[in-house]
Structure formats: structure tokens, C-alpha cells
C-alpha positions as CSV (number, residue, x, y, z in Angstrom):
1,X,25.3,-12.2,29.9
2,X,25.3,-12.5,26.1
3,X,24.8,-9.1,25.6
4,X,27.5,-8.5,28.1
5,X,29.8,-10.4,25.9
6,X,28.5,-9.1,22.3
7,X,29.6,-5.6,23.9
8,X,33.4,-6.7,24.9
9,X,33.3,-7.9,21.8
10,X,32.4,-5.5,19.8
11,X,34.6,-2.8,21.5
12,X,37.4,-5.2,21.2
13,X,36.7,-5.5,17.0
14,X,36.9,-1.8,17.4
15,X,39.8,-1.1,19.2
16,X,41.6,-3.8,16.6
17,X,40.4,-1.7,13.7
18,X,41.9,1.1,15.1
19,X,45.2,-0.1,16.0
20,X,45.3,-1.6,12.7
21,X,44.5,1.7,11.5
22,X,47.1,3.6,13.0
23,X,49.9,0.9,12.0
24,X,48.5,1.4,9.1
25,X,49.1,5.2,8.9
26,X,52.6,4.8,10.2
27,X,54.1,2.4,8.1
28,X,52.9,4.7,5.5
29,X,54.5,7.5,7.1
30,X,57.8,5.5,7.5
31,X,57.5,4.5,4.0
32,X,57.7,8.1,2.5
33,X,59.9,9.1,4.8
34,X,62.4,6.0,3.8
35,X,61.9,7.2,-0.3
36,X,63.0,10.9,0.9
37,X,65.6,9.7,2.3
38,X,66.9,7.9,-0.4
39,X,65.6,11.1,-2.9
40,X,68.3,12.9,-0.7
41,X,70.8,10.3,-1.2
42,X,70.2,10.9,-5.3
43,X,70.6,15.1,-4.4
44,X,73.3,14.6,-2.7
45,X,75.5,12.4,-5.5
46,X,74.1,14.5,-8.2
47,X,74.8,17.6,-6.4
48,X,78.4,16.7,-6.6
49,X,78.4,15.8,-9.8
50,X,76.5,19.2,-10.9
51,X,79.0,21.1,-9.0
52,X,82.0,19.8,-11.0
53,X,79.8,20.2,-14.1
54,X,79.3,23.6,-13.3
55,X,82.6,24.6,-11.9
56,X,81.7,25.1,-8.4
57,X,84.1,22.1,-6.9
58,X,87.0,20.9,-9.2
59,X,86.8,17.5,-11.0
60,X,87.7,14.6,-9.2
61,X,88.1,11.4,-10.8
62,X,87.6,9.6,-7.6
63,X,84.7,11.3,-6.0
64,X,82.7,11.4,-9.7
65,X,83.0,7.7,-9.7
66,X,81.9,7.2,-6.6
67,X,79.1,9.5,-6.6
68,X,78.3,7.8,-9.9
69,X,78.4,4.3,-8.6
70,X,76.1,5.6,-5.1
71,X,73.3,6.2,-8.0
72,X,73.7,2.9,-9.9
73,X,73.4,1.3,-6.0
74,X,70.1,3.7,-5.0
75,X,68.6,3.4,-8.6
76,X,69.1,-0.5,-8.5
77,X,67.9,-1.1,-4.6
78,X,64.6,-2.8,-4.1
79,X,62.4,0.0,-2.8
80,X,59.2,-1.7,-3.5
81,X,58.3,-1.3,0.1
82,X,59.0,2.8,0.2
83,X,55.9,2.7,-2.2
84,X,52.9,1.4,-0.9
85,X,49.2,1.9,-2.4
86,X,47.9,4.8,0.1
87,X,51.4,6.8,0.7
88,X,50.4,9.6,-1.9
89,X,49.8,13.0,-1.1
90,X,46.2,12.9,-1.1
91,X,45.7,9.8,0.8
92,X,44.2,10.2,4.0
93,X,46.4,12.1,6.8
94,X,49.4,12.4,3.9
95,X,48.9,16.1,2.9
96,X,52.3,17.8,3.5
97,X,54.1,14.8,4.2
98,X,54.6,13.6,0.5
99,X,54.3,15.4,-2.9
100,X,53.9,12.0,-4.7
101,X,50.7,11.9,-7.1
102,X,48.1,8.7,-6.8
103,X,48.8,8.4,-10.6
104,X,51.8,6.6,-9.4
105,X,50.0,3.3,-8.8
106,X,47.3,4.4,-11.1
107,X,46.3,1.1,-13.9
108,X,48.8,1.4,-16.6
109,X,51.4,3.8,-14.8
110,X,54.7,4.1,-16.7
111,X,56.6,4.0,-13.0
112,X,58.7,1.3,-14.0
113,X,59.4,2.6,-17.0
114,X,60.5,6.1,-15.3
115,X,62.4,3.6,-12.8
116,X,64.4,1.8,-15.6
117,X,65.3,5.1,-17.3
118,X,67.1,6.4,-14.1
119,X,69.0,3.0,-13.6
120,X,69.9,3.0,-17.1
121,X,71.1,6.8,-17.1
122,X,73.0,6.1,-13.3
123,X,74.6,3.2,-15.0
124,X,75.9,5.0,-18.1
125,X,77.2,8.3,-15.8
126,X,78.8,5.1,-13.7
127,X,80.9,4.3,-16.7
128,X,82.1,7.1,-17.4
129,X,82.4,9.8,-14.4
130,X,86.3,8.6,-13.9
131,X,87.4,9.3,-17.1
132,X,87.5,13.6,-16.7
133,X,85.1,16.2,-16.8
134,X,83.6,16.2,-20.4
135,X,82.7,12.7,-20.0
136,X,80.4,13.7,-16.8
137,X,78.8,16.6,-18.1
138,X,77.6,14.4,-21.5
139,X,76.1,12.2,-19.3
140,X,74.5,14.1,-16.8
141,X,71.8,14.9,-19.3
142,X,70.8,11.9,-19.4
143,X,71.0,11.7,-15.6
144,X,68.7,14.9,-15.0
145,X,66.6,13.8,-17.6
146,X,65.8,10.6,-15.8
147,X,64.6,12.6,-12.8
148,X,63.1,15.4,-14.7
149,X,60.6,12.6,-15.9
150,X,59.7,10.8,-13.3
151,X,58.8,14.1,-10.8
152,X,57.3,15.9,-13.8
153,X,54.8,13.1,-14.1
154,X,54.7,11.5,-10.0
155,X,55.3,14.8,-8.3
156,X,53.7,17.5,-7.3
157,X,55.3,20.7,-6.9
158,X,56.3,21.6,-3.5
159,X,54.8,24.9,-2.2
């Protein structure tokens, strides 16, 4: 009888592990897939900015300073959660699902650093995007070069 019960035991430690396991892999899965989503949120205000910058849609006060302000609100939003330890791309069953490097939450990572810049630089394009064209494309350097950094350093190139 007590071996009976060792066995149910046993299987039932071992079916926990494994849920725990797959709950596991999935919150990791929604977690990248939450950070893409908001990495295509950044595109797609940037985009618009870029296009006035580069003369492919016409300045618009309004819609600079909007996109402007939808970076400020992404770069400041708590997405501590989209990054959890085990969500790179060579973490177990996360190869072709993320390009972020494991030297993200390496000891002595400059994330936050990275992190600060972009708010900083969203902030600054925030301030000025309304007031005309030239005032956008001085700070979109700042802006790109926020990005530039961080998926220079965290990123791997998509193939």
C-alpha cells in the first residue's frame, strides 16, 4: 500500500513540475510577445515621425505631437513584467521567437541606462514635435539614437 501511494505521489510531483513548466514557457512567450508589441507601437510613432522628417507625409503639428507624446507614454510604462529572466533568445524553446540577448539581465547590464536614454530622448521630441518640422528632425537623432543603443547592444539581428 505504501508503495502504492509513494507511486501516485510521485507521478503527481511530476505532473506538477510539468504544468509548472509549461506555464512557465508560456508566460514567457506572452511576455515577448507583449514587448513586441509595444516595439511596434515605438515603429509605428517613429514611423510617422520619420516620414515627415523625410518628406514622405507632410508635417502635421497635431499628429507629431501626438506621436511624440505615444513614446513618452510607451517609454515611461512599467514593462518590468515584458522582461523576465529566461525570455531571451537562447533560453530554452525561445529560438525564433525573440532576438533579445541574455546580456540583458546579465550582472552589471546598462539596461536601465539604455531605458532612461529613450525616455529622456521621447520626452525631449515630446516638447518639441508641435512646433514645425525642423524642430522634429533635430530631435529625432536623439530619438533614433536611443533605439540604435539599446538593440545594438540587447539585440540580435533578425535573419
Amino acid at each position: 500500500m505504501n508503495r502504492k501511494i509513494m507511486i501516485a505521489v510521485a507521478m503527481g510531483a511530476a505532473l506538477v513540475a510539468g504544468a509548472t513548466a509549461a506555464i512557465s514557457g508560456e508566460s514567457e512567450e506572452r511576455a515577448v510577445n507583449a514587448r513586441q508589441s509595444l516595439m511596434h507601437l515605438y515603429a509605428f510613432n517613429l514611423g510617422q515621425l520619420g516620414a515627415m522628417v523625410k518628406g514622405e507625409m507632410e508635417y502635421n503639428a497635431d499628429l507629431a505631437k501626438a506621436s511624440a507624446d505615444n513614446l513618452v507614454k510607451a517609454s515611461t510604462m512599467n514593462g518590468m513584467a515584458m522582461w523576465p529572466k529566461g525570455s531571451s533568445m537562447d533560453a530554452e524553446g525561445m529560438a525564433g521567437k525573440t532576438w533579445a540577448k541574455a546580456d540583458i539581465w546579465a550582472d552589471g547590464s546598462d539596461i536601465g541606462e539604455k531605458a532612461k536614454a529613450l525616455r529622456e530622448a521621447a520626452a525631449q521630441m515630446a516638447d518639441v514635435a508641435g512646433n514645425g518640422l525642423d524642430a522634429v528632425k533635430g530631435a529625432m537623432g536623439g530619438v533614433g539614437g536611443a533605439c540604435k543603443g539599446c538593440h545594438e547592444k540587447f539585440r540580435a539581428p533578425k535573419n
